[in-house]
N, C-alpha and C positions, 0 to 999 in steps of 0.2 A: 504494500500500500504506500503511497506515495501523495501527500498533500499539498495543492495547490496553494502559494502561498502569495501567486498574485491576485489573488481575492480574499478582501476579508471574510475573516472569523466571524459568524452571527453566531450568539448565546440568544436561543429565544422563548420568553418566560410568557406562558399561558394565563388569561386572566379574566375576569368576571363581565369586566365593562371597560371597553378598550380606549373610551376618551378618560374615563378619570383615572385609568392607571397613566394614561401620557401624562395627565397635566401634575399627579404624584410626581413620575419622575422628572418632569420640567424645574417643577420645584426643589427637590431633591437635590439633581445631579448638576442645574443651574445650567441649563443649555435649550435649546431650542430640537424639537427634534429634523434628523436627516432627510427622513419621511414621513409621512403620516396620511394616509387613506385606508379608505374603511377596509378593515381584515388586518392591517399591520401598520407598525409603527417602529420606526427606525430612532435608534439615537446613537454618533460616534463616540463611543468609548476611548478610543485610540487610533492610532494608526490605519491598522487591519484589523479591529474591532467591534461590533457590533451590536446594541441590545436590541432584539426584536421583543414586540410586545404585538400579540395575538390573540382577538378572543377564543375563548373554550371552542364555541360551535362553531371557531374557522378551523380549527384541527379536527374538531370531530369528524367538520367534511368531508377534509385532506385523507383522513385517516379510514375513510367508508365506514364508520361506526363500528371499526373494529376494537378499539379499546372503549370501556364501559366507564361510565361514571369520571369524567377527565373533569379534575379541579373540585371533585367533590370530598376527598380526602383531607379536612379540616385539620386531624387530629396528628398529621406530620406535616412541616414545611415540605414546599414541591420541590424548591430548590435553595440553595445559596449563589448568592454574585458575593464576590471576595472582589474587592473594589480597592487599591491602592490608590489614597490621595494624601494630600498634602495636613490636612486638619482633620481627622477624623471626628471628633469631638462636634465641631462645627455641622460635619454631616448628619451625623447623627440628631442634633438639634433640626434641621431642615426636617430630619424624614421624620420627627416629632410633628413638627409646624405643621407639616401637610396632610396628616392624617396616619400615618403609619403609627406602629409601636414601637416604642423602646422597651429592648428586653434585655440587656447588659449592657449598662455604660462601658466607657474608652477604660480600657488597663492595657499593661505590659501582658504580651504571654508567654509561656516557654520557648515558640519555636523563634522569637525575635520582633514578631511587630504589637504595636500597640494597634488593639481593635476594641471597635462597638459596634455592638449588635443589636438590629434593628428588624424590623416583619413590615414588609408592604399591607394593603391592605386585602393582597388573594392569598396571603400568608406563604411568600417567599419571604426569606430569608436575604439579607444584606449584611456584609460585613463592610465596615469600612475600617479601613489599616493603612496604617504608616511604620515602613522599617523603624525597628531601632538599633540595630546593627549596624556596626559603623564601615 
């Protein structure tokens, strides 16, 4: 297998209602999105990456209703974004203000960066981190 690496990377997180997750993460990550029409929503993360934001019943379509019950699994996050920025603290505040949850404030952790831990509101998971590694 061999990966194309003149196309970015899309990470793309499934979700309830696909205008107020955009305008969550408008607020949040403080960018305007790359795209945005009904079914999907783009934001550049970096370089060659991507967050797509999708509702539930545009996968289910994709998917011919082969997997059951998509985003109805409350009782685990669906995913994490590991988000390395500059302030995490600050971020963490945003995804407060916009309606998300904080669920562990900014600390140091074993493997070297400082993170806080954050839940959108389709109950993804956000981590924002800053090395401390020098």
């Amino acid at each position: 297998m061999s990966i194309d690496n003149s196309k970015a990377m899309m990470l793309i997180i499934y979700v309830e209602n696909q205008e107020k997750a955009r305008d969550f993460y408008k607020q949040v990550l403080a960018m305007e999105p790359l795209m945005d029409v009904p079914g999907m929503t783009e934001f550049k993360l970096d370089k060659n990456v991507l967050l797509g934001i999708m509702p539930n019943e545009g996968i289910a379509r994709i998917l011919e209703g082969k997997v059951k019950n998509l985003g109805k699994s409350a009782a685990v996050p669906k995913c994490e974004l590991y988000l390395p920025v500059d302030d995490p603290d600050e971020y963490y505040h945003r995804l407060i203000k916009a309606g998300g949850t904080g669920i562990v404030e900014g600390k140091a952790r074993p493997w070297g960066d400082y993170t806080a831990y954050g839940m959108d509101p389709d109950g993804n998971l956000i981590a924002f981190a800053k090395s401390t590694n020098k």
